[in-house]
Kinemage of the C-alpha trace (Angstrom):
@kinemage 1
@onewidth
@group {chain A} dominant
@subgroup {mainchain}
@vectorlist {calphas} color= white
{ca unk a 1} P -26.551 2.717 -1.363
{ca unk a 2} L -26.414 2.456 2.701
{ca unk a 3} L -30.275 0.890 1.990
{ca unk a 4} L -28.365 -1.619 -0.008
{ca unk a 5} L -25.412 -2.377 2.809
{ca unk a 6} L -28.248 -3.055 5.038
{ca unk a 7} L -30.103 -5.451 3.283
{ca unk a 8} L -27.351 -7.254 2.257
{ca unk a 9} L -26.070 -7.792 6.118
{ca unk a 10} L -29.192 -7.494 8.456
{ca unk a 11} L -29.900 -10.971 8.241
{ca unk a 12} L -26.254 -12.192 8.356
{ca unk a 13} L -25.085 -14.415 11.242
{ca unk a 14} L -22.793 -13.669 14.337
{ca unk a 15} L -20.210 -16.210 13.260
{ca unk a 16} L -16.514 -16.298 13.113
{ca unk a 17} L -14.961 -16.541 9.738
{ca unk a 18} L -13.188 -19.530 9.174
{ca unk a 19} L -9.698 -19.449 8.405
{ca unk a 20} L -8.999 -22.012 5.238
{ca unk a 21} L -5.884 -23.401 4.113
{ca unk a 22} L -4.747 -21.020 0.656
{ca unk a 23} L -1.401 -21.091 1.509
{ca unk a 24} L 0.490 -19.671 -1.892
{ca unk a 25} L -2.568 -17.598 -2.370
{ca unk a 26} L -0.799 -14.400 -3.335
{ca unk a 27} L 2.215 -16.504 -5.222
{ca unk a 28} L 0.073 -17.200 -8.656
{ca unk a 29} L -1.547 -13.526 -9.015
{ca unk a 30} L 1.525 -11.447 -10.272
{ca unk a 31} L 2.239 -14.070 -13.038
{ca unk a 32} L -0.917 -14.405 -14.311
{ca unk a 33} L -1.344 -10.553 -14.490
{ca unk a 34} L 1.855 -10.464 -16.651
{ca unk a 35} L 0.672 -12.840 -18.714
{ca unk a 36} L -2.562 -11.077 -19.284
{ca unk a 37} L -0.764 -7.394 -19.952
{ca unk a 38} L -0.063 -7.215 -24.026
{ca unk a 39} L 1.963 -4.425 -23.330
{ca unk a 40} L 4.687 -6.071 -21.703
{ca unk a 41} L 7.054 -7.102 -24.203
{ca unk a 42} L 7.389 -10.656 -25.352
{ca unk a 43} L 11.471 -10.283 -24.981
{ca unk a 44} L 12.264 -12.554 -22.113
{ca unk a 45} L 14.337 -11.099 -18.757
{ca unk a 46} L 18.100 -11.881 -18.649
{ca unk a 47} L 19.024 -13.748 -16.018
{ca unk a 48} L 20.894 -10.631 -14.693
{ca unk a 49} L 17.752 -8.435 -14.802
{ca unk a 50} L 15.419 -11.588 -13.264
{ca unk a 51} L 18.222 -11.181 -10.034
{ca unk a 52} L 17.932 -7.415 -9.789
{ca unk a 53} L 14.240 -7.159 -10.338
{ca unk a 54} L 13.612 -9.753 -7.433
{ca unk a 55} L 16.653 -9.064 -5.269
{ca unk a 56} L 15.274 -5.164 -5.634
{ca unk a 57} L 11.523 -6.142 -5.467
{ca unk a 58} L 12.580 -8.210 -2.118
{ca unk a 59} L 14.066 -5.074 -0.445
{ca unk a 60} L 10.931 -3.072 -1.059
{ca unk a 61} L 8.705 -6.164 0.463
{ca unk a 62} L 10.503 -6.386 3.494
{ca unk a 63} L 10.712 -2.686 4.161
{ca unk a 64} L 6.730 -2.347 3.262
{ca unk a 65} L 6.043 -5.606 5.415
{ca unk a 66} L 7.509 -3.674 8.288
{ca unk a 67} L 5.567 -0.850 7.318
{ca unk a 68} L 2.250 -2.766 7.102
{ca unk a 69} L 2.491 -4.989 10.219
{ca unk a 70} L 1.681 -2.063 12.443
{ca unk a 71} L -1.538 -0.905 10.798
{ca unk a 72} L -3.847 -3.938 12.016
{ca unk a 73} L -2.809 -4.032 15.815
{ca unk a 74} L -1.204 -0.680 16.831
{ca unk a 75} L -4.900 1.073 17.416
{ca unk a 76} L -5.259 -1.581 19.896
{ca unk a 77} L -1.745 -1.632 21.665
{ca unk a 78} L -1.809 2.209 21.575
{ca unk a 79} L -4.739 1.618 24.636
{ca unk a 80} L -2.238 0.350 27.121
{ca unk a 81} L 0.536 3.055 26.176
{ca unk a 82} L 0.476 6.777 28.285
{ca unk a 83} L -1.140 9.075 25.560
{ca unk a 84} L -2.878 6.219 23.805
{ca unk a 85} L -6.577 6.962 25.118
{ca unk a 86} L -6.652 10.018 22.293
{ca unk a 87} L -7.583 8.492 18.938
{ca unk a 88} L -5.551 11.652 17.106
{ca unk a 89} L -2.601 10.370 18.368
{ca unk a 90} L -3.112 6.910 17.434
{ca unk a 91} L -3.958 8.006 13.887
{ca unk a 92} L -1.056 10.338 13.991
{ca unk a 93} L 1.634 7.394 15.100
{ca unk a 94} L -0.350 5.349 12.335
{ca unk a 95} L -0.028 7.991 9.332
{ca unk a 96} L 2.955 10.071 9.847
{ca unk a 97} L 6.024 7.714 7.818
{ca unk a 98} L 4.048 8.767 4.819
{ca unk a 99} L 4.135 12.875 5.985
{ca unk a 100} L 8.451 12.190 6.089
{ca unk a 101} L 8.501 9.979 3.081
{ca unk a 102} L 6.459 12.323 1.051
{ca unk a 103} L 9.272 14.988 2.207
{ca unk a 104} L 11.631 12.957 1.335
{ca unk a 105} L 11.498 10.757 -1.743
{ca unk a 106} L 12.994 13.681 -4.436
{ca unk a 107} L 15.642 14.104 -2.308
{ca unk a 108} L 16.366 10.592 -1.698
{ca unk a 109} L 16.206 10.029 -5.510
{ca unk a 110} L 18.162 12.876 -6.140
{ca unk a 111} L 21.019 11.653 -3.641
{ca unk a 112} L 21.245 8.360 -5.407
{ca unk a 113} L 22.126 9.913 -8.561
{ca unk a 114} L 25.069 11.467 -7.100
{ca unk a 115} L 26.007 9.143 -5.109
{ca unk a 116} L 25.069 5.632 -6.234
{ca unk a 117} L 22.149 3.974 -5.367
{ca unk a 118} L 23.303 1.273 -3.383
{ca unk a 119} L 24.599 3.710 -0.721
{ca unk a 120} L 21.525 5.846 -0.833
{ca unk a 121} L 19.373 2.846 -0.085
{ca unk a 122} L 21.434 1.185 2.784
{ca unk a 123} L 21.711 4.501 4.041
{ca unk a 124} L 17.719 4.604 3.936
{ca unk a 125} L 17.303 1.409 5.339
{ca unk a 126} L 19.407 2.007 8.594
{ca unk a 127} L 17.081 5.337 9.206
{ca unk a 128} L 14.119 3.190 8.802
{ca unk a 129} L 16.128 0.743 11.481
{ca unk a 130} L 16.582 3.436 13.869
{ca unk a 131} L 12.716 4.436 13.399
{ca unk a 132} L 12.215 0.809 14.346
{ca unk a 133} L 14.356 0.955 17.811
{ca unk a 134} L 13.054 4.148 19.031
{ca unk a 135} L 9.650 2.718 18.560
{ca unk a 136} L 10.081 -0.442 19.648
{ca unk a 137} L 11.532 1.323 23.089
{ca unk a 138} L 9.329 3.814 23.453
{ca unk a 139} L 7.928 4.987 27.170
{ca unk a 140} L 4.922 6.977 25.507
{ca unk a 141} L 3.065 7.627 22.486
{ca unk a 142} L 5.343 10.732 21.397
{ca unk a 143} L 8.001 8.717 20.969
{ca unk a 144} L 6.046 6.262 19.176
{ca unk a 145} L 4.997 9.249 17.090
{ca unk a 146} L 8.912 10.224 16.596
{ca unk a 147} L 9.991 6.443 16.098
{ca unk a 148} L 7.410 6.035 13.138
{ca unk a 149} L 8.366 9.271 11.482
{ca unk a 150} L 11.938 8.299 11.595
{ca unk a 151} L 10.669 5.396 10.049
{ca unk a 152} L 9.189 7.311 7.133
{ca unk a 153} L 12.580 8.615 6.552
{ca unk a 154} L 14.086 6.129 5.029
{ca unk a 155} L 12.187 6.709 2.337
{ca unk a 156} L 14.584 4.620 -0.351
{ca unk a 157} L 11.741 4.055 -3.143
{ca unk a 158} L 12.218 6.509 -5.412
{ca unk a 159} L 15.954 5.155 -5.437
{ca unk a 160} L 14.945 1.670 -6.042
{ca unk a 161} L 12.776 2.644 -8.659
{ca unk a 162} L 15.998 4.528 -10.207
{ca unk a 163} L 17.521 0.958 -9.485
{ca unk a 164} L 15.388 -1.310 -11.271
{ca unk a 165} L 15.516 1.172 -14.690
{ca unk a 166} L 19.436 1.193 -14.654
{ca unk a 167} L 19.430 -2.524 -14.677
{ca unk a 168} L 16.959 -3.466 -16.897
{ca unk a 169} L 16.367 -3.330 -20.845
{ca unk a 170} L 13.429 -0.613 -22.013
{ca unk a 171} L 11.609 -3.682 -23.140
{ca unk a 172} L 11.372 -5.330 -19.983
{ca unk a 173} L 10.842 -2.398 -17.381
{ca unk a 174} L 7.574 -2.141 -17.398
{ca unk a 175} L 7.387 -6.197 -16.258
{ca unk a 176} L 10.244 -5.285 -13.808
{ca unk a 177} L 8.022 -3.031 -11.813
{ca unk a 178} L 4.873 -4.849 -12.174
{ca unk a 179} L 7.017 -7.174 -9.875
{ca unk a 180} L 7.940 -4.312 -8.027
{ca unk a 181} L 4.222 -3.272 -8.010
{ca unk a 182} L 2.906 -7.043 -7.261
{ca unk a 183} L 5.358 -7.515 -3.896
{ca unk a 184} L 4.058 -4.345 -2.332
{ca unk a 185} L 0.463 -6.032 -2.556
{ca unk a 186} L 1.920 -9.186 -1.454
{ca unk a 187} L 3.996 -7.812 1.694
{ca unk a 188} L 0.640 -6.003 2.585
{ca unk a 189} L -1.697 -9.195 2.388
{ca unk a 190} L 1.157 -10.934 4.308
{ca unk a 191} L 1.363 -8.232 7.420
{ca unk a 192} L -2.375 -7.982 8.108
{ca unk a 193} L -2.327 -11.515 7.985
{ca unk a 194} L 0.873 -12.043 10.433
{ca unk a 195} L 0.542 -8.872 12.602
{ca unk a 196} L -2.112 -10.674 15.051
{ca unk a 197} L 0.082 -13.470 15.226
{ca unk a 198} L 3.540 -11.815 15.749
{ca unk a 199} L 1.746 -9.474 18.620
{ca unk a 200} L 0.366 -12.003 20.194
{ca unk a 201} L 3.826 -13.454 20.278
{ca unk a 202} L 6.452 -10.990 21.198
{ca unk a 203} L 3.945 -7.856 21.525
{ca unk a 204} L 4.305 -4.802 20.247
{ca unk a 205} L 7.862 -3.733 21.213
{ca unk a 206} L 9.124 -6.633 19.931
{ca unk a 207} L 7.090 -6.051 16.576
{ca unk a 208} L 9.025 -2.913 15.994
{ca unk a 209} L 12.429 -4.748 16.862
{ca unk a 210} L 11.187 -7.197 14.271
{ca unk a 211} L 10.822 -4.818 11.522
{ca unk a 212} L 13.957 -3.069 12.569
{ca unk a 213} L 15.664 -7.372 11.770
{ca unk a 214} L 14.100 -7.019 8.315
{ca unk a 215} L 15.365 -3.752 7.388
{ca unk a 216} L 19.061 -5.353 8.473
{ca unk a 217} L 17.883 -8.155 5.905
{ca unk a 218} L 17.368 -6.015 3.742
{ca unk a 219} L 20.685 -3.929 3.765
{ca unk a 220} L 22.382 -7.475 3.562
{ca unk a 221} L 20.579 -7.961 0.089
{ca unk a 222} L 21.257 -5.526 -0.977
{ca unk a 223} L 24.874 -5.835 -0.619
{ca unk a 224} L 25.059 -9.204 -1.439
{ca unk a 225} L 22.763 -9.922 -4.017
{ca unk a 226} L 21.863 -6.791 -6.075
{ca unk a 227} L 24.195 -6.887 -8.925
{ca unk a 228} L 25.865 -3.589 -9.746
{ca unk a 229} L 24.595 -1.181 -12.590
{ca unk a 230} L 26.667 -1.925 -15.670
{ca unk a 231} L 26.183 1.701 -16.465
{ca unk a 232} L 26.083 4.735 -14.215
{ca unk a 233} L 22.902 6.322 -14.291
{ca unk a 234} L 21.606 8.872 -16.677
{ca unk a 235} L 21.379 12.599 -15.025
{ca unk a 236} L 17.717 13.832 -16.348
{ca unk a 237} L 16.506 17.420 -15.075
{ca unk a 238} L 12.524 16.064 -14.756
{ca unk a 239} L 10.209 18.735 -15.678
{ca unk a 240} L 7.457 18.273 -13.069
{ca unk a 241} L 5.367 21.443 -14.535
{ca unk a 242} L 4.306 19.444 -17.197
{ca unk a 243} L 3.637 16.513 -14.986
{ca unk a 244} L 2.202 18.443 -12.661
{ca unk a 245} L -0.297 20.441 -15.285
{ca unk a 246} L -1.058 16.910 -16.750
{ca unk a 247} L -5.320 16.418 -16.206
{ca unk a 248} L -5.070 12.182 -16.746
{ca unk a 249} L -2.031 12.241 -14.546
{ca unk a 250} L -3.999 14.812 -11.705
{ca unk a 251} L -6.474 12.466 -11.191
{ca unk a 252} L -4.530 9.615 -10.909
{ca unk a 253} L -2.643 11.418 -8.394
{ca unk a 254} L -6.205 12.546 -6.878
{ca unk a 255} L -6.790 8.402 -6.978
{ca unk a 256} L -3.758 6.878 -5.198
{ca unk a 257} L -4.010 9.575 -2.681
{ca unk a 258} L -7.693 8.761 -1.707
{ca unk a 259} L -7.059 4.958 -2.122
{ca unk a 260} L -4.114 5.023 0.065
{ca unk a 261} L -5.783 7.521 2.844
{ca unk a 262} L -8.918 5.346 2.892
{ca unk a 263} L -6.521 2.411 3.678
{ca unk a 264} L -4.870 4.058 6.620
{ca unk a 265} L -8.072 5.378 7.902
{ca unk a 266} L -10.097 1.917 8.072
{ca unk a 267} L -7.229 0.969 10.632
{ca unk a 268} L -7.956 3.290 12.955
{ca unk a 269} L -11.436 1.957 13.444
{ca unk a 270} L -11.028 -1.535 12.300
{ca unk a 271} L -9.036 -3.572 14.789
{ca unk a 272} L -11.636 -1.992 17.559
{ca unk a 273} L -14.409 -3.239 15.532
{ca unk a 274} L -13.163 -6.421 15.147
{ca unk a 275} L -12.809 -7.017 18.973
{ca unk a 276} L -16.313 -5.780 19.751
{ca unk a 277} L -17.556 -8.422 17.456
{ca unk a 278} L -16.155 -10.623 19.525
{ca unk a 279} L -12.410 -11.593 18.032
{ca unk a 280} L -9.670 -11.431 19.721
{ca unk a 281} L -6.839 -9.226 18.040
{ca unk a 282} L -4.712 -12.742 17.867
{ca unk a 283} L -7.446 -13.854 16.215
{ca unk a 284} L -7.716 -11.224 13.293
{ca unk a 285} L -5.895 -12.927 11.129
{ca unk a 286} L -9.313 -14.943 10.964
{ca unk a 287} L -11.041 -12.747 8.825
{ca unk a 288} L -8.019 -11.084 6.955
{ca unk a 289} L -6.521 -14.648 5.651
{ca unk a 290} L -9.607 -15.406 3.661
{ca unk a 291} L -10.511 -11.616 2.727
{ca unk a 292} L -7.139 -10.886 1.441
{ca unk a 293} L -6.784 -14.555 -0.475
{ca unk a 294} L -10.081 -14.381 -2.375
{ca unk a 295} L -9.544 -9.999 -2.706
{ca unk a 296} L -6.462 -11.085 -4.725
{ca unk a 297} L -8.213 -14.443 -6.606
{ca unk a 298} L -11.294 -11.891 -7.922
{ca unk a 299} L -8.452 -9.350 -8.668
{ca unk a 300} L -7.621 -11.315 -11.512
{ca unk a 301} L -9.849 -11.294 -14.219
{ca unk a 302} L -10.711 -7.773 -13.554
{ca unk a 303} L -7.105 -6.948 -14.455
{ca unk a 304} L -7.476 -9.517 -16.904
{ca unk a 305} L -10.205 -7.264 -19.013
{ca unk a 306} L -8.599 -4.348 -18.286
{ca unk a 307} L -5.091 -5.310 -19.572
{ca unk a 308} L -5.905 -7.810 -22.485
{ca unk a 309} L -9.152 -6.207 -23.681
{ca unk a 310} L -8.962 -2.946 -23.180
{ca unk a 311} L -11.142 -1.973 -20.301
{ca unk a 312} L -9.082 -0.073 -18.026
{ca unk a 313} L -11.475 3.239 -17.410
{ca unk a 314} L -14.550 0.525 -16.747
{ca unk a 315} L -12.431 -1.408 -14.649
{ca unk a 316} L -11.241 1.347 -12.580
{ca unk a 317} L -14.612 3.042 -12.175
{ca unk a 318} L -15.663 -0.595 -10.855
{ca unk a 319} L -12.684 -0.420 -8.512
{ca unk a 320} L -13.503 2.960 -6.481
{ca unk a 321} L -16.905 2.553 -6.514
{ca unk a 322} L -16.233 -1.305 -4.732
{ca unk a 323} L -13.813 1.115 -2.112
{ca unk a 324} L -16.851 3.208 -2.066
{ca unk a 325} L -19.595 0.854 -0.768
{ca unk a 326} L -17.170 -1.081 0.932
{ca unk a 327} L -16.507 1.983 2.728
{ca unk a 328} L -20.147 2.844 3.528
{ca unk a 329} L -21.074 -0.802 4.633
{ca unk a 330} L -18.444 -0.455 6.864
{ca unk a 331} L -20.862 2.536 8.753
{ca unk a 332} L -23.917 0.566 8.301
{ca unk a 333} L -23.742 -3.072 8.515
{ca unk a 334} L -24.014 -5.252 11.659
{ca unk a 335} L -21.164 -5.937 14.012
{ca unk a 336} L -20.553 -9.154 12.773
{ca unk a 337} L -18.053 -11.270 11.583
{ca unk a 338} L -19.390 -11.995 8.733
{ca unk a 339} L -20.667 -8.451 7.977
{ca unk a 340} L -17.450 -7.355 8.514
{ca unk a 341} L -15.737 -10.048 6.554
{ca unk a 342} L -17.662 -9.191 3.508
{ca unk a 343} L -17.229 -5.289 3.829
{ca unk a 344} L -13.781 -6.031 3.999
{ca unk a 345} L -13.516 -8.394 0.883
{ca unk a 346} L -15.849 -5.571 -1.231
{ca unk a 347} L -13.488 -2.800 -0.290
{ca unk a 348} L -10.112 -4.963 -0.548
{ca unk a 349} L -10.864 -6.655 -3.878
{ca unk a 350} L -11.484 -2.497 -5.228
{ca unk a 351} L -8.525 -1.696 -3.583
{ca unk a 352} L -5.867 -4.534 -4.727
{ca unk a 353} L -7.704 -3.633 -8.127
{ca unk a 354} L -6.452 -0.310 -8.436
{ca unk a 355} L -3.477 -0.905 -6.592
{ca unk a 356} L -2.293 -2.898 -9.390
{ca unk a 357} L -3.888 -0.451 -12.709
{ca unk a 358} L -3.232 2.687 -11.439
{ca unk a 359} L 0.428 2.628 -11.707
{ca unk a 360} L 0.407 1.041 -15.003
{ca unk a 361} L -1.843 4.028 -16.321
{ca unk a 362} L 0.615 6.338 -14.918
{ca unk a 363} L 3.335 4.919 -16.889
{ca unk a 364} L 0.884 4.811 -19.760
{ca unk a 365} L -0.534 8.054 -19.866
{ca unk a 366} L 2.432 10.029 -18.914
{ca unk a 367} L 4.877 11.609 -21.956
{ca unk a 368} L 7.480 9.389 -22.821
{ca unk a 369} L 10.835 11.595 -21.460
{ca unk a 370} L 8.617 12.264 -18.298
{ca unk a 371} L 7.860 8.854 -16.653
{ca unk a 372} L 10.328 9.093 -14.099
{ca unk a 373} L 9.018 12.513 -13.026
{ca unk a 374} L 5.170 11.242 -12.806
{ca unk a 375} L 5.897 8.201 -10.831
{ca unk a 376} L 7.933 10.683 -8.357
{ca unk a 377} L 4.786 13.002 -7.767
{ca unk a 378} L 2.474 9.532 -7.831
{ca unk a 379} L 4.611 8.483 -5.005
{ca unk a 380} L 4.441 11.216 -2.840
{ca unk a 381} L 0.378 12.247 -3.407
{ca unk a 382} L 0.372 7.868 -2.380
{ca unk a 383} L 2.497 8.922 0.762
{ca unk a 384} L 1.029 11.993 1.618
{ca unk a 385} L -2.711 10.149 1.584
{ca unk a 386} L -0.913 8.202 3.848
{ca unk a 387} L -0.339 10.777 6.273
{ca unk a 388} L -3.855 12.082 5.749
{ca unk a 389} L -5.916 9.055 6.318
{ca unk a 390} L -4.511 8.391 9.686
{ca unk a 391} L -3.925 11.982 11.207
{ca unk a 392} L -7.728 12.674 9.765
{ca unk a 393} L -8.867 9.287 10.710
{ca unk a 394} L -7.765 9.518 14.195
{ca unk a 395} L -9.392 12.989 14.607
{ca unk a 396} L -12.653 12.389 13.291
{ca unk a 397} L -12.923 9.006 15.671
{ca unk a 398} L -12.100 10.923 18.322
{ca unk a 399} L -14.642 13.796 18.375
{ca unk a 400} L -17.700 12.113 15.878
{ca unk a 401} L -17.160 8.060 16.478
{ca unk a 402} L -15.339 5.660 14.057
{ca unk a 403} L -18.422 5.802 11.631
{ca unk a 404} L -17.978 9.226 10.728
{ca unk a 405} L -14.258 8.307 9.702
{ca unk a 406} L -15.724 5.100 7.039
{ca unk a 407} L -18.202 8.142 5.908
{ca unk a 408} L -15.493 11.023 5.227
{ca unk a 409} L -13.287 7.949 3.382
{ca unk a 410} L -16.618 7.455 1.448
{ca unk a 411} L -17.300 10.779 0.814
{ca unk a 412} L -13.270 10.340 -0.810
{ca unk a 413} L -14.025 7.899 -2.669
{ca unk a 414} L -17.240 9.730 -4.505
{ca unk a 415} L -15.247 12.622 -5.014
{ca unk a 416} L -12.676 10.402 -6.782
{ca unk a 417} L -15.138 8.494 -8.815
{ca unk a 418} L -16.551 12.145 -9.890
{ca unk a 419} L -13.366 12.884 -11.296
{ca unk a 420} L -12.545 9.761 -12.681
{ca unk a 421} L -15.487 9.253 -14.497
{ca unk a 422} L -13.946 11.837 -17.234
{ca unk a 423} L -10.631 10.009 -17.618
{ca unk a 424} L -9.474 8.639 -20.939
{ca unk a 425} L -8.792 5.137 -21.446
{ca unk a 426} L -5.133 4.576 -23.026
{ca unk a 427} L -4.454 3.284 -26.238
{ca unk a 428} L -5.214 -0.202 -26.597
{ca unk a 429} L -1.950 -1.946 -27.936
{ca unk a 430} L -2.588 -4.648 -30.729
C-alpha cells in the first residue's frame, strides 16, 4: 500500500494549491443527506422543533468551532511559547479537553436532569470561557495545558443531546441530530479553514479570547432563543452493562475512538509539514479550503448508498480504509503541496464519511430503551481518542519523528478495519 502512495505522488509537482471560490460548500451537504436517509420520517418538523434543533445545533457549532480553531496552528505557535520546543507538550495542550470532557459528560448529563438543562449548559459554557482566558493569557505552555483542560470542562453535550430529545417528536429526532451531527462537521471544515486567517490576524492569544466571545454567544442563545421544554424531562436509570457488553456497539466505540485520535494526531505533524513545503501557516487555509469543500462534495453519494440502498457496512469499510491510506501517504509521499493536498482529501473524505454513519449506526444498532446510554459511552470513547491522539501524537514526534505518528494512526486504523470487517449491517428500512 506505501508502494501505491508512492507512485501515485513521486511524479507530482511542487505547486501551491489553489484556493477556489465554493463559498456555501458545506451549506447543501446536510440536506441532501436527509433527503437520502429513508429512515428519517416523512412527518415534517414543527416550527417549534426547527428553532430548538438549530438554536441547539448553533450552540454546539460555536463551542466545537472554538474547539477546532486551535488544532491547525497551535503546533506552530507552541514554538515561540517557554515549554513549546517538546512535541509531548504540544500534543498534550492539543488533546487534553477531550481527557476532562470524557470525565465529565455523565455527570454533566446527569446534572441537567436535576437541574434543567438550560442552567447546566450556560453553566458549561462559562467553564469553557474561563478555559478560553487562561489560555489566551498564558506565560507558558502549562498554563496553556491548564487553560485547554478547563476548556474540556465544559463539557455541555451530553446535555444538549438531552435537549434536543425533550423538544422534539420521536419521529423527528433522529433528523434533529443529524443536524446536530452535520454542524459539528461544518464548524470543523470552517476552523481549519479560518484558523490561519484569524492567527495571522490577532495571533494566538487573541484566538483563545475569540473562542472565549463565541462561547458568550453562545450562552446568549441559549437564553434567548432556545425555547423551553414543554415537558420536564424523563428520569431513565441507563443500563450501560448492556451497552457496554454490546459487540456492534464495541466496535463502533473502537471506531470513533480511532477516527477521532487519528484526527488529533495528524495536527501535531501537519501544520509543520505544511510550512516545510513551503506555505506559510496564513496560508494553510490554501490547501484546507479546497480539501475540506470537495471531502464534503464526494461525502455525498457515499452516504447516499449507504442510507438509501442499504450499504452501510461497505461504505464504512471504504471509509477507514480511505483514513488508512490517507494516513500512510501521509509517511510516504513527497513534501509537496499537492502530495499533501491529496493525502489530505483521501483521509478527510474517509473521515467526514464516517463522521456522519457512525452515529446513525449507533442509534440504529443500539436497543430501543438504551439509545441514550450508547450515545453517552460513544461520546466519551470519541473524547477520550481525543485525548489519545494528541498526548500519543506528541510523544511519538518527539522521540521517533512525525512519520512514526501517521504510521501508529495507520496501524489504528488497520486494527479498526480488522474489527469492523465482522460488523452487521442494520436492517434496511423499506
Amino acid at each position: 500500500m506505501t508502494n501505491a502512495c508512492r507512485l501515485c505522488f513521486a511524479r507530482l509537482p511542487r505547486a501551491a494549491v489553489p484556493a477556489p471560490a465554493v463559498a456555501g460548500a458545506f451549506a447543501f451537504v446536510l440536506p441532501l443527506v436527509s433527503m437520502s436517509n429513508p429512515s428519517v420520517s416523512p412527518s415534517r418538523m414543527s416550527p417549534l422543533e426547527l428553532r430548538a434543533t438549530a438554536s441547539l445545533a448553533a450552540i454546539f457549532a460555536l463551542r466545537m468551532l472554538g474547539l477546532f480553531m486551535v488544532m491547525p496552528v497551535f503546533s506552530i505557535y507552541a514554538k515561540s511559547v517557554p515549554g513549546g520546543d517538546n512535541a509531548t507538550i504540544v500534543g498534550l495542550a492539543i488533546g487534553i479537553y477531550g481527557l476532562t470532557q470524557s470525565l465529565l459528560y455523565i455527570p454533566y448529563g446527569w446534572a441537567s436532569d436535576r437541574l434543567g438543562r438550560k442552567p447546566v449548559i450556560v453553566a458549561g459554557l462559562l467553564v469553557f470561557a474561563l478555559g478560553s482566558a487562561i489560555a489566551a493569557l498564558a506565560p507558558n505552555m502549562t498554563w496553556i495545558v491548564i487553560g485547554r483542560a478547563v476548556q474540556g470542562a465544559g463539557a455541555i453535550s451530553s446535555a444538549i443531546t438531552a435537549f434536543v430529545a425533550d423538544l422534539t417528536d420521536e419521529r423527528n429526532r433522529t433528523k434533529a441530530m443529524a443536524m446536530i451531527g452535520g454542524s459539528i462537521g461544518i464548524a470543523f471544515g470552517v476552523a481549519i479553514i479560518a484558523a490561519p486567517i484569524v492567527f495571522r490576524l490577532i495571533g494566538m492569544s487573541g484566538l483563545f479570547a475569540a473562542i472565549g466571545v463565541l462561547a458568550v454567544l453562545a450562552i446568549v442563545v441559549v437564553l434567548w432563543v432556545v425555547p423551553e421544554a414543554p415537558t420536564p424531562p424523563v428520569h431513565v436509570r441507563a443500563p450501560f452493562g448492556e451497552v457496554l457488553r454490546n459487540p456492534e456497539l464495541l466496535r463502533l466505540n473502537l471506531g470513533v475512538f480511532v477516527l477521532h485520535a487519528t484526527q488529533t494526531a495528524l495536527f501535531v505533524v501537519l501544520p509543520h509539514r505544511l510550512e516545510e513545503a513551503g506555505l506559510p501557516v496564513a496560508e494553510h487555509w490554501h490547501i484546507y479550503l479546497p480539501v475540506m469543500a470537495l471531502s464534503f462534495v464526494l461525502m455525498v453519494p457515499a452516504i447516499i448508498a449507504a442510507e438509501k440502498h442499504g450499504r452501510m457496512k461497505a461504505v464504512m469499510l471504504t471509509g477507514i480504509a480511505a483514513v488508512l491510506i490517507g494516513q500512510l501517504c501521509f509517511a510516504e509521499i513527497p513534501s509537496t503541496l499537492v502530495a499533501i493536498g491529496l493525502a489530505l482529501l483521501v483521509y478527510f473524505t474517509g473521515f467526514n464519511i464516517l463522521e456522519a454513519s457512525q452515529p446513525s449506526m449507533v442509534s440504529k444498532l443500539s436497543p430501543g430503551a438504551r439509545k441514550g446510554a450508547a450515545m453517552g459511552v460513544y461520546n466519551t470513547t470519541q473524547a477520550l481518542g481525543l485525548f489519545a491522539g494528541g498526548a500519543l501524537g506528541g510523544l511519538l514526534a518527539r522521540h521517533n519523528g512525525g512519520d512514526a505518528v501517521f504510521f501508529g494512526a495507520a496501524a489504528l486504523a488497520a486494527v479498526w478495519l480488522l474489527v469492523a470487517a465482522g460488523m452487521r449491517s442494520p436492517a434496511r428500512r423499506r
